[in-house]
Structures are given as C-alpha cells and as structure tokens.
N, C-alpha and C positions, 0 to 999 in steps of 0.2 A: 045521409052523406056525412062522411069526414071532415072534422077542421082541417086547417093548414097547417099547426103542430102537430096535430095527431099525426096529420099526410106526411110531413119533415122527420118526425119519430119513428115510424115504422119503417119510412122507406133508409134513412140510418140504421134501425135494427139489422134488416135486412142484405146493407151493403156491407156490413162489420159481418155477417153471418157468411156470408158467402165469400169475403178474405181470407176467414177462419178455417172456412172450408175448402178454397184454394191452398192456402199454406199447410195445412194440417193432412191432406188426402190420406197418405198412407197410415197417421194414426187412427185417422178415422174408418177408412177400409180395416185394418186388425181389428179396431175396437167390435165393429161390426161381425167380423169372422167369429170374434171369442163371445160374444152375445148369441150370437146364433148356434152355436154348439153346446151352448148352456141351454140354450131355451130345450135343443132338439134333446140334451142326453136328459135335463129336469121330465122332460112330458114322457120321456120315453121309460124310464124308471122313476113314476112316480110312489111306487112300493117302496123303494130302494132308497133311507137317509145315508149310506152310505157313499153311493154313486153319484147325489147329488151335494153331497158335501166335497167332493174331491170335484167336482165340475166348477164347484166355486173356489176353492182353495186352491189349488194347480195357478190357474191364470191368477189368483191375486199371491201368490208366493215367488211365482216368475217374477210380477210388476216390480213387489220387493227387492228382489236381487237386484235387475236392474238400476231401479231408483240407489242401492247402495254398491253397486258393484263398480257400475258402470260410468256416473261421473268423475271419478277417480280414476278412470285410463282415459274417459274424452280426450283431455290437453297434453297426451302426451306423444303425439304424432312428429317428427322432425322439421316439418313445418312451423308450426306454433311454438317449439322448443326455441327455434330460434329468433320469432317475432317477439317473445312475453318472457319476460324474465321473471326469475324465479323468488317468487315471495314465500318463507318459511312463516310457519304459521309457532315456532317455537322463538321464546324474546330473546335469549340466549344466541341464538345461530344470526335472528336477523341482526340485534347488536353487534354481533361481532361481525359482518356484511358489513353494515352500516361503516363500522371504523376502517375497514378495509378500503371501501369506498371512498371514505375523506381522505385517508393517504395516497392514494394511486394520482 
C-alpha cells in the first residue's frame, strides 16, 4: 500500500493531467489525428524512405509556419487593437511615442 505523499503526489499528478487535458482537447485530438496518419502511412510504406520522410516533414513544416506565421496576426483582431496599445519594438519610434506622450 501507498504512503500519504505518494497518495497527495499522484492524486496532484493526475488532477494537473486531466486540466491539461480539459484545456488543451482540441490540440490534443490533432495531435492525435497527425500521429495516427503517421503511424498508418510509416507501417504501410515501410519500403518507401521517401513517403515516410514527407509523413514526418508535412506536419512538422505546418507546426513551423504556424509557430512563425501565426503569432504575428493573433493581436491583431479590433478588439484587442483597441484594449492594448501599441508597443514598438524599434527605440527610435518608441522614443519619439514616448515624447509625444509627455506633451499631450
């Protein structure tokens, strides 16, 4: 039988796991979808390093774009335009913001 850390440690693992998996479903349903097309196209050409190289590449060159495409238009909805003001990441434009700012 289990301690009572152990029992406190697992049954935390467990309720973090299943938040993760509340919050997260649909990356987790894709990640799932693109696993399982890999597993089926890898078994089904396993002759073939070409078919299995593009089974892997495809979904990790999508992830890519996304990861770079894609947080770059997140904040820019009409909504959010107009809650979060706009921080330039150039020192130039925010300094001269900046002095604008003190005069107004």
């Amino acid at each position: 039988m289990t301690d009572e850390p152990t029992m406190l440690l697992l049954l935390l693992g467990s309720s973090l796991t299943v938040v993760f998996a509340v919050l997260l479903w649909k990356l987790l349903i894709l990640t799932g979808g693109i696993a399982a097309v890999q597993w089926a196209v890898v078994t089904g050409f396993a002759d073939n390093p070409a078919v299995q190289a593009a089974a892997f590449a495809l979904p990790a060159l999508l992830a890519a774009c996304a990861l770079m495409y894609l947080p770059g238009k997140a904040g820019r909805t009409a909504r959010t335009r107009l809650s979060r003001p706009h921080i330039s990441f150039n020192p130039r434009r925010r300094a001269r913001r900046n002095r604008w700012e003190a005069t107004a």
